[in-house]
C-alpha positions in Angstrom: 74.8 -135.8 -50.1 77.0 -138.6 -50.6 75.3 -141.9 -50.3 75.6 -143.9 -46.9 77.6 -147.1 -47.8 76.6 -150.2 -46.0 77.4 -153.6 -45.7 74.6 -156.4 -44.7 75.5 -159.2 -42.7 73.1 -162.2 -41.5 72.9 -165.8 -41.7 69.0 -166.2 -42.4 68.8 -165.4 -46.0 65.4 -164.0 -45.9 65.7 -161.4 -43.7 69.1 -160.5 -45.1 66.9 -160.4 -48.8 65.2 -158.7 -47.1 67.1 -156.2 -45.4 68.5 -155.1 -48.4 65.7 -155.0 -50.6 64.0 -152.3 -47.9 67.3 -149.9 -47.3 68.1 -150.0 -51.4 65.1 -148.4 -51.5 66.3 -145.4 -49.7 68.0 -142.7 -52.0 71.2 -141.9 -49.4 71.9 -145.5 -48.4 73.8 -147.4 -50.9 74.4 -151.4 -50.0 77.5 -152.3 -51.0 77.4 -156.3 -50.1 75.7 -158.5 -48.0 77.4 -161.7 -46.1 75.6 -164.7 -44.5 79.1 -165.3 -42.5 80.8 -163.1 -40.2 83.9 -164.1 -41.5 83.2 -163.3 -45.0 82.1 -160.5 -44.1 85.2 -159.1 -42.3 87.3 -159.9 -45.0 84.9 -157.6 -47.2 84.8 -154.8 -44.5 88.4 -154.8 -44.9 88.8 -154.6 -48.8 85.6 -152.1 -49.2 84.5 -148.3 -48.6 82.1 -148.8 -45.6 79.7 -146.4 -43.6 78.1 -148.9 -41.7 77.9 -152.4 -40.9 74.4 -153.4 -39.8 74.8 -156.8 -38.2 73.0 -159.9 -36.6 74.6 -160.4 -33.0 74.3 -164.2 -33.6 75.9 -165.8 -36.4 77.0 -169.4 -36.4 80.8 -169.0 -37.3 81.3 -166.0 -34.8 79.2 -164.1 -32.9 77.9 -160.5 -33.4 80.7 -159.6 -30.3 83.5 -160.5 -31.8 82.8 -159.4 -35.5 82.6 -156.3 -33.7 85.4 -155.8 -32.0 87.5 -157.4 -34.9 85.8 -154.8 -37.2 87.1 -151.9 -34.7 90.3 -153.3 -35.0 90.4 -153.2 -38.6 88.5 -150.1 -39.2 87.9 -148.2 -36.2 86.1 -145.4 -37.7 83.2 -147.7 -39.5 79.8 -147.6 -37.6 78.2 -151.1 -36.4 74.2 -151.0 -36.1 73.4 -154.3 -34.2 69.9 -155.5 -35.3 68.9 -158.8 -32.6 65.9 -160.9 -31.3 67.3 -160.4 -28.1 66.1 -157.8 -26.2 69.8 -156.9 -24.7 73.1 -157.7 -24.2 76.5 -157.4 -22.1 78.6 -155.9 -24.2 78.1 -152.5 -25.9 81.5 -150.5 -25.9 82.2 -151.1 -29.0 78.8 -151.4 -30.9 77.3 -147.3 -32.4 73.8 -148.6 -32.3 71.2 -151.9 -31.4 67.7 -152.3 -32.3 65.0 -155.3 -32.6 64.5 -157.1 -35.5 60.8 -156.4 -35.2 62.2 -152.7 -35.4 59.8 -150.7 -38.2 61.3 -149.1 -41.1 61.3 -145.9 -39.9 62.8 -146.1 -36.8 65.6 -148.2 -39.2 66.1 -145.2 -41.3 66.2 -143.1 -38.1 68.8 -145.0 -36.6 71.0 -144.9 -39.9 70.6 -141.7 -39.8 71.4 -140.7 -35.8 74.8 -142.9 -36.0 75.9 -141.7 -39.3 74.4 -137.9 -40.2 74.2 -136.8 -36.5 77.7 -138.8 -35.1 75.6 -140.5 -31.7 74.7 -143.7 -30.6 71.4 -145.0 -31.1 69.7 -147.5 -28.8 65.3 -148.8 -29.6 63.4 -147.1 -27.1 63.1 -149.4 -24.3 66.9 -150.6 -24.4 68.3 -151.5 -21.4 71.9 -151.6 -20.4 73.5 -154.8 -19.6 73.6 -154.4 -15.6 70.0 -154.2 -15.7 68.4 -156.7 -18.0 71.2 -158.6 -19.4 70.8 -162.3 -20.0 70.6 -164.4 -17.0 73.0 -167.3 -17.7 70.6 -170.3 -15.9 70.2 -173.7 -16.3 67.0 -172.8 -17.5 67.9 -170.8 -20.1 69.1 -173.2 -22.3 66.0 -175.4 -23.7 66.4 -178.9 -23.7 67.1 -179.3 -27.4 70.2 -176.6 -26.8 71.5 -178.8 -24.1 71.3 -182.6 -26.3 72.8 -180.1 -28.8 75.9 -179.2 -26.3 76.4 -182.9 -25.2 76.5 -184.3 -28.6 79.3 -181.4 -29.3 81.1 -182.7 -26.6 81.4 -185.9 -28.1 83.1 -184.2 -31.1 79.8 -184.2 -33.6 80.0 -182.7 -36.7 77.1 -180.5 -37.4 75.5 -183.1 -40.2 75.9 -186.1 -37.9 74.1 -183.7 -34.9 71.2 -183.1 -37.9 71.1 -186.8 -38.6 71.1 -187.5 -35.2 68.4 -185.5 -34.3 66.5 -185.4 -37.2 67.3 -181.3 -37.9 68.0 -179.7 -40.7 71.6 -178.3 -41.5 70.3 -175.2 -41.1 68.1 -175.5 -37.5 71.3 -177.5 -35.8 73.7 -173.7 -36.7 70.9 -172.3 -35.5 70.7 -173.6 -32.4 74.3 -173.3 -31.6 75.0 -169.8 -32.4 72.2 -169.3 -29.7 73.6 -171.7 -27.2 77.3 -169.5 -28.1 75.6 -166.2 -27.2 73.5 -167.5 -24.3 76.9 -169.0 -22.9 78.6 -166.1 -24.0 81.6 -168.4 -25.3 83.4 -167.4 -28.8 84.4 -170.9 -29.4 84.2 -174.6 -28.5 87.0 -174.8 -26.3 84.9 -172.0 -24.3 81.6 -173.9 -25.1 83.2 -176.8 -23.5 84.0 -175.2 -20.2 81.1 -173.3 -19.7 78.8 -176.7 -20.2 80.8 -178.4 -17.7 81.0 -175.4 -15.5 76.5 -175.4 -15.7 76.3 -179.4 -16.1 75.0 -179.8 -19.1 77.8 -182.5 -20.0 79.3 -184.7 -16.9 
């Protein structure tokens, strides 16, 4: 059987490592790159024999969403296999399967396996559609550290001088701000921007 190309994309290196150190493993699937950047990614996708893209839904430079859709636009026929912390989300038109990063390697492999071998969808046991469980955009939601996050954006901080300013690493401030993105359910600051004043997390 011809091998199962895939391509890896997440912005926490270790689990990306891995990721791909577990599926290379597997005889059938063959990893054909890995990305920490949505972006970088896509432009890959687009120059590269791909299966199936399994992705993070929450990236710093663009969201899980929108990698999908521009991915479907691209190459409509490649399979996405989101893998998330969060338990659900809103949109899942375009996406072939979704399971927790706590997922076990088995049900990995069988999921792999159900989009690509058998042509369905595959959704971890317990999934529930958006109009049931999707994520409840409260003030609450967002933690205090989000919100200081979201005002110090507003006043046109860079992501270093947010680090500085808070005393965060680099690494925890992206972090933190491709959650508040998919928690807002924004694609970009202008979006960001609107929503916060929308909520009244800036004045």
């Amino acid at each position: 059987m011809k091998p199962i190309n895939i391509i890896l994309v997440d912005d926490h290196a270790l689990f990306l490592d891995a990721l791909q150190k577990v599926l290379s493993s597997h005889e059938s699937f063959n990893i054909v790159s890995t990305y920490h950047h949505a972006a970088e990614a896509l432009n890959g996708i687009k120059k590269q024999d791909v299966d199936l893209v399994i992705s993070d839904i929450s990236m710093p430079d663009m969201n899980g969403v929108e990698l999908v859709k521009q991915i479907k636009k691209e190459k409509p026929a490649t399979k996405i296999l989101m893998v998330s912390m969060f338990p659900s989300i809103n949109e899942i038109q375009h996406i072939d399967g979704y399971v927790l990063k706590e997922t076990s390697y088995k049900e990995l492999v069988h999921a792999i396996h159900t989009i690509i071998i058998e042509g369905k969808k595959y959704f971890y046991n317990g999934y529930e559609s958006s109009d049931k469980t999707s994520i409840e955009f409260k003030k609450s939601f967002v933690t205090n550290r989000e919100k200081q996050i979201i005002q110090l954006i507003a006043q046109e901080f860079t992501v270093d001088q947010i680090a500085d300013q808070l005393f965060l690493s680099r690494h925890t401030v992206e972090t933190h701000k491709k959650n508040i993105f998919l928690k807002l359910q924004v694609n970009n600051m202008a979006g960001l921007i609107k929503k916060a004043l929308y909520l009244g997390y800036i004045g």
